[in-house]
C-alpha positions in Angstrom: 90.7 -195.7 -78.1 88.3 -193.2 -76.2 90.0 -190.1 -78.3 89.3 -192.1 -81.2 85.6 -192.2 -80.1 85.6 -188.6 -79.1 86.8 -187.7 -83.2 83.7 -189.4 -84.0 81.4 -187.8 -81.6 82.4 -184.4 -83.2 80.4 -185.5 -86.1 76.7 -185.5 -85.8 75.4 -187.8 -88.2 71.6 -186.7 -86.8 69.8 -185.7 -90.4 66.9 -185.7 -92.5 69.0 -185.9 -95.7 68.7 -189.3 -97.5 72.0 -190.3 -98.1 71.9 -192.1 -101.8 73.1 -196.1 -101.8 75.6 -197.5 -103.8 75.2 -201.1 -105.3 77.1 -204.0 -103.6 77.4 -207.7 -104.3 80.3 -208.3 -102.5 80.1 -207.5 -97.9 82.3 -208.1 -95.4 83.9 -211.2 -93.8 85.8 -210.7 -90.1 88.1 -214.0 -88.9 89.2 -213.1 -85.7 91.9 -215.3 -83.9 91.3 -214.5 -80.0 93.1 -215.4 -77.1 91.9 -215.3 -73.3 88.0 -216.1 -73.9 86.2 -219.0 -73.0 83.9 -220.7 -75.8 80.4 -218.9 -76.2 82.2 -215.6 -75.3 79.7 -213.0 -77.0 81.5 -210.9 -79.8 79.5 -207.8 -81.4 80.0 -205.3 -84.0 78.9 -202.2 -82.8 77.9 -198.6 -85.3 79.9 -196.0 -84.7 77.8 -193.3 -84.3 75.2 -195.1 -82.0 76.5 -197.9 -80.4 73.5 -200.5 -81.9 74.6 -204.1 -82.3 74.8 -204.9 -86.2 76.0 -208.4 -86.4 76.8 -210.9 -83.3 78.3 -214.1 -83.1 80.1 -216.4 -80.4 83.8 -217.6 -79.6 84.5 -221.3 -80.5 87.6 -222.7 -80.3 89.3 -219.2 -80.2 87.9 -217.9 -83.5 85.0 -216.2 -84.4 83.2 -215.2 -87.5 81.0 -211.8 -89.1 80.0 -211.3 -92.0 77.2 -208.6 -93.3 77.0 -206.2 -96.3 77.9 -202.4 -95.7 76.5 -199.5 -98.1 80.1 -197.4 -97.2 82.9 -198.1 -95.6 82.7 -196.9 -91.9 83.5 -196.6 -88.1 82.5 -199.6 -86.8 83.5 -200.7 -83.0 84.2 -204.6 -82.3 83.1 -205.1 -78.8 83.8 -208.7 -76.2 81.7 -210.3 -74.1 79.5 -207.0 -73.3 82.2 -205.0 -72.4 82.4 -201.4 -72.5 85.9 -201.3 -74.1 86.0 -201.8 -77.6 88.4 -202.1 -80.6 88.0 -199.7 -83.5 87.7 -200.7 -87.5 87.2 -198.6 -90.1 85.3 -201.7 -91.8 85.2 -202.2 -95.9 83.3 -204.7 -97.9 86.1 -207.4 -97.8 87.8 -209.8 -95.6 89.4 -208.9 -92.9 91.1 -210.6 -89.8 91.5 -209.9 -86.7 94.1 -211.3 -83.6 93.1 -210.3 -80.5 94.7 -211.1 -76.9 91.6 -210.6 -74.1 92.2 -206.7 -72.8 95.1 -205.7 -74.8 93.3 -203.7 -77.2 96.3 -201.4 -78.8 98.3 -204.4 -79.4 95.2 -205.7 -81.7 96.6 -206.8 -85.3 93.4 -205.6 -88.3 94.4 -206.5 -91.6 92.9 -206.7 -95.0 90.6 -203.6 -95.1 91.9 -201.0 -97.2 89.9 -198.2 -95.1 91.5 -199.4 -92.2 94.9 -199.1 -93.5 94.2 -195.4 -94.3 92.8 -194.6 -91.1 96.2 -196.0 -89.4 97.8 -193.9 -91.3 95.8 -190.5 -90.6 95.7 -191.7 -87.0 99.7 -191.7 -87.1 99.4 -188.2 -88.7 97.3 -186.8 -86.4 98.6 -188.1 -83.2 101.3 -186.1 -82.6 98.5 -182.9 -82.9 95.7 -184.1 -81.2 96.0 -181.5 -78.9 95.6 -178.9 -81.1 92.3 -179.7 -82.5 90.6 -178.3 -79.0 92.7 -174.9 -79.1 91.1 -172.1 -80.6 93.5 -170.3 -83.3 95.7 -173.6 -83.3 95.9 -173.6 -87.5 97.9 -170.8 -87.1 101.1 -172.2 -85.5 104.1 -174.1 -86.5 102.4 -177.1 -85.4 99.1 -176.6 -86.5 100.3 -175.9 -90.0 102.5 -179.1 -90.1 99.2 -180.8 -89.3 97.5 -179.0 -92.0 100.0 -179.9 -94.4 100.5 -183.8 -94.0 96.5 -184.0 -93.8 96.0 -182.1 -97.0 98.7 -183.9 -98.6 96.5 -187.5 -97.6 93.4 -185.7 -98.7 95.3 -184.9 -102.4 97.0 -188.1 -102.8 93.7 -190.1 -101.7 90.7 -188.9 -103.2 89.2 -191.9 -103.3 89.6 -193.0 -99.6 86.5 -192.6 -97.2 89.5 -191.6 -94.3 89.9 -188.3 -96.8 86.6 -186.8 -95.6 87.9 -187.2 -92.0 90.8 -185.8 -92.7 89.3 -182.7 -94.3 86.9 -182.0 -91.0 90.3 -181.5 -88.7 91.9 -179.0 -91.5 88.7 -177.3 -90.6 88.6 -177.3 -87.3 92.3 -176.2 -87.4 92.0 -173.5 -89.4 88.5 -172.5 -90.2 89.0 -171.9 -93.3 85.6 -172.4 -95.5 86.8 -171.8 -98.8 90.1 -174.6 -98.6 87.1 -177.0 -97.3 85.1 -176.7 -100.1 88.3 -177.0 -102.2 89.8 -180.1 -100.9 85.9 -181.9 -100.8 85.6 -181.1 -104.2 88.6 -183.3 -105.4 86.9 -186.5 -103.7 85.3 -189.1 -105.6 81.6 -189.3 -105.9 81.2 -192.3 -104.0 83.5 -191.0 -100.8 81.3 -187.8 -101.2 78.0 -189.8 -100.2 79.6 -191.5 -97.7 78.5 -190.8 -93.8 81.6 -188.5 -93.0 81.5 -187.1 -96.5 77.5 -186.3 -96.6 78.4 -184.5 -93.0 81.3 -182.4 -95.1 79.3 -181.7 -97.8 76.7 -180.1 -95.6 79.1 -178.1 -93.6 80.5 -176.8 -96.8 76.5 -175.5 -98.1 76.1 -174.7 -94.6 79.1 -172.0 -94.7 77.7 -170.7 -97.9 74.9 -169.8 -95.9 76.3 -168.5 -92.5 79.3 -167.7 -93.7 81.9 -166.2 -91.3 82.6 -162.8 -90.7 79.1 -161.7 -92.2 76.3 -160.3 -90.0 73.7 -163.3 -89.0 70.2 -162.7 -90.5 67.7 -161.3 -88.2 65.1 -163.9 -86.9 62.6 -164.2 -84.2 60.1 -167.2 -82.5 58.4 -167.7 -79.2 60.0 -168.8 -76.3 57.7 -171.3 -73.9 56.0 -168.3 -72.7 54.4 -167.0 -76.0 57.0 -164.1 -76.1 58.5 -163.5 -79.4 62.7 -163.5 -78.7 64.7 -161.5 -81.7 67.6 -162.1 -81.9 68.5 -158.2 -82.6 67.6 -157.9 -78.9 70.6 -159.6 -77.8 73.1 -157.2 -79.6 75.8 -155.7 -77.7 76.4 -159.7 -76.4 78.7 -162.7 -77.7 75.5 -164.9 -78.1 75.5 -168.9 -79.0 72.7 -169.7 -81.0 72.2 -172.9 -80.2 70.5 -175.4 -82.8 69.1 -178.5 -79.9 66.6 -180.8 -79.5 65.1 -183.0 -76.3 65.3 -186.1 -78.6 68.9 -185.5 -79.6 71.3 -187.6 -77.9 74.2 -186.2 -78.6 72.6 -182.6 -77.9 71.8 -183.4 -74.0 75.3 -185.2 -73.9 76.8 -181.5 -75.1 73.9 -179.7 -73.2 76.4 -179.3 -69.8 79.5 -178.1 -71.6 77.6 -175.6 -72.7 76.2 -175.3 -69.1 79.2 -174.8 -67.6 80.1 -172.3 -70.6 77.7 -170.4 -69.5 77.8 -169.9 -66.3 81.7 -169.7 -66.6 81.0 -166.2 -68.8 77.5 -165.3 -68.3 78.7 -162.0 -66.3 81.2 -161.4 -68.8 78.8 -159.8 -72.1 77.5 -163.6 -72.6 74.7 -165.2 -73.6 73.4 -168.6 -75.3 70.0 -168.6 -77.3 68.7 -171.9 -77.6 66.7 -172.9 -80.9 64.7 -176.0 -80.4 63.8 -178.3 -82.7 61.3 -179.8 -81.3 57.4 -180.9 -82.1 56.0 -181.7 -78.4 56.3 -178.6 -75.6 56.7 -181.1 -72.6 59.4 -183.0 -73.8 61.4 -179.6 -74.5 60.6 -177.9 -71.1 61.3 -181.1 -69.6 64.7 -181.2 -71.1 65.0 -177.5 -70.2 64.3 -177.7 -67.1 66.5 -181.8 -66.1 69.4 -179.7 -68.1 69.6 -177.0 -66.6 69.3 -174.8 -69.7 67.9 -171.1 -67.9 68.9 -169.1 -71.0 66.2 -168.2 -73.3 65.0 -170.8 -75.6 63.0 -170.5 -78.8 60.9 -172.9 -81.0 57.8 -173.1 -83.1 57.7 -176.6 -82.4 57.8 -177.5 -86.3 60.8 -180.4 -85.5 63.3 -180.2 -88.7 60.6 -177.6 -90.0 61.5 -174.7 -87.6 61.5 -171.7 -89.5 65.5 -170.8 -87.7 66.6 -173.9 -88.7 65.1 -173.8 -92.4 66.3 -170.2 -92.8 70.3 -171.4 -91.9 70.0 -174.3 -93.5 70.5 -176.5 -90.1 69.8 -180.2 -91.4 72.0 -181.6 -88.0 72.6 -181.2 -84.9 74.2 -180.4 -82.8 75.0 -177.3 -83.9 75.8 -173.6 -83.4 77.1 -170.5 -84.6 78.9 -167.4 -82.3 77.8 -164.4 -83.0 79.4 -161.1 -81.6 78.1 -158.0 -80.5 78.0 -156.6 -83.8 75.8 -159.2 -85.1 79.0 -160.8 -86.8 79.4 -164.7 -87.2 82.5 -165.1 -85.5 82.5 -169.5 -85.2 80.7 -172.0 -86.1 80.1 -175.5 -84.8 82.0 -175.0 -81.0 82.0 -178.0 -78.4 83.7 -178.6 -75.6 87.0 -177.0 -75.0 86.5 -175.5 -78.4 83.8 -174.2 -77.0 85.9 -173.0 -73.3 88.7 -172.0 -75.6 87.2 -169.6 -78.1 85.2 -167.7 -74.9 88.3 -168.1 -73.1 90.0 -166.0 -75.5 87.3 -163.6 -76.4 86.5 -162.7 -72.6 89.4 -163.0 -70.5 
């Protein structure tokens, strides 16, 4: 369950753009059948992305009810009696049921939501692979191209599946290939384009319009907390990560000491990360600066999702970054964790 939670965490869903709404008249209905827990055990349904409590309801004679109206099918985590384990459904506007024996959460039966069914099946997919998706140049092997293959072929034969956007972020992160992104995304339907996952796919395909790899990163410059004006031109001759943060993004400062320990793993090794705040307020970002631990340089104009770096590259979430090398060449894109280790790892050996 926690690699299933670590897929999602790849995805920052932090944005300004307003996602548009489908109509719905018909929501959602969960019956569970629940052994193991006492009457008035607490069952919620927990987002996805941030953990918030959408509906809550009680154990009573070992069944419990949801119900609730969603505007896209989505990751949704079912959580008992406040605990910190959970049980994973890709939730649909329909009914649903659930059985449930107290702690044996892989054994848990879903049935009767059609997302969920596809996610089962890209989760048997991808299983076999999943260590592949943190290994830098991993499209390229026998593997990795048998996982690009059966993925693709869900993506083509489900166009109208909200598990197809999913599925089209690891082909990506396989084999970084912008132009096969764009391809696939175009072939879903309208409706699984403006869902969550799809709106983040959309804006990673506009994004690699405008930073696309292999092309030299347009210059730029802003003050750092000192007044100084940092270009990035004066970092060439270095790997640099420009780093798109804030001090109010969560899932920034939960990244913040991978990319810590990234630096100080390569730092003496032609190195460097540039942070690019987007902040409003100066204490809260030298604050975070300084309980982080980030001692590279850091820019911001302190115009939030108005910063004039992230306007120019089109940043409209973060986390994210982009590698460039010492020629001023975009080389990555959108590194994290071991991607993050494994890319510099192979660069600077």
């Amino acid at each position: 369950m926690k690699k299933i939670l670590l897929l999602l965490a790849l995805l920052p869903f932090i944005s300004m753009a307003q996602k548009a709404k489908p109509a719905n008249t018909v929501g959602y209905l969960i019956t569970g059948t629940v052994t193991g827990f006492q009457d008035g055990a607490v069952v919620d349904l927990l987002n996805g992305n941030n953990r918030q409590p959408e509906a809550t309801t009680i154990i009573k004679g070992g069944q419990f009810t949801l119900s609730g109206q969603l505007d896209f099918p989505d990751f949704k985590l079912l959580t008992f009696e406040k605990s910190q384990n959970f049980l994973p459904i890709f939730l649909d506007n329909s009914n649903v049921s659930i059985t449930f024996t107290k702690d044996q959460y892989d054994k848990a039966i879903v049935t009767g939501s059609k997302s969920h069914d596809d996610f089962i099946q890209y989760s048997i997919i991808t299983k076999p692979y999943e260590s592949l998706f943190q290994q830098e140049g991993a499209g390229a092997s026998e593997a990795g191209q048998q996982c690009i293959a059966l993925l693709t072929d869900l993506v083509n034969n489900k166009p109208g599946s909200y598990i197809s956007p999913l599925a089209i972020f690891r082909i990506h992160q396989l084999n970084n290939d912008d132009a096969m992104m764009e391809m696939l995304f175009s072939k879903l339907s309208d409706n699984v384009k403006m869902s969550p996952i799809g709106a983040y796919v959309a804006q990673q395909v506009e994004e690699a319009k405008k930073n696309p790899m292999g092309k030299i990163v347009p210059d730029f410059e802003q003050p750092d907390p000192n007044g100084k004006v940092i270009n990035i031109k004066s970092l060439r001759g270095k790997y640099v990560l420009v780093d798109f943060w804030a001090s109010w993004c969560g899932p920034c400062r939960g990244e913040n000491p991978n990319v810590v320990a990234a630096y100080n793993k390569y730092k003496d090794k032609n190195f460097t990360v540039l942070g690019v705040s987007l902040d409003k307020s100066k204490e809260p970002w030298l604050e975070a600066i300084r309980k982080d631990g980030l001692v590279w340089q850091q820019i911001s104009d302190l115009k939030g999702w108005n910063n004039g770096v992230a306007q120019q590259f089109g940043i409209t979430s973060i986390p994210q970054n982009l590698l460039v090398d010492p020629s001023g060449k975009v080389i990555a894109k959108n590194l994290r964790g071991a991607a993050l280790e494994a890319k510099l790892e192979s660069l600077l050996k």
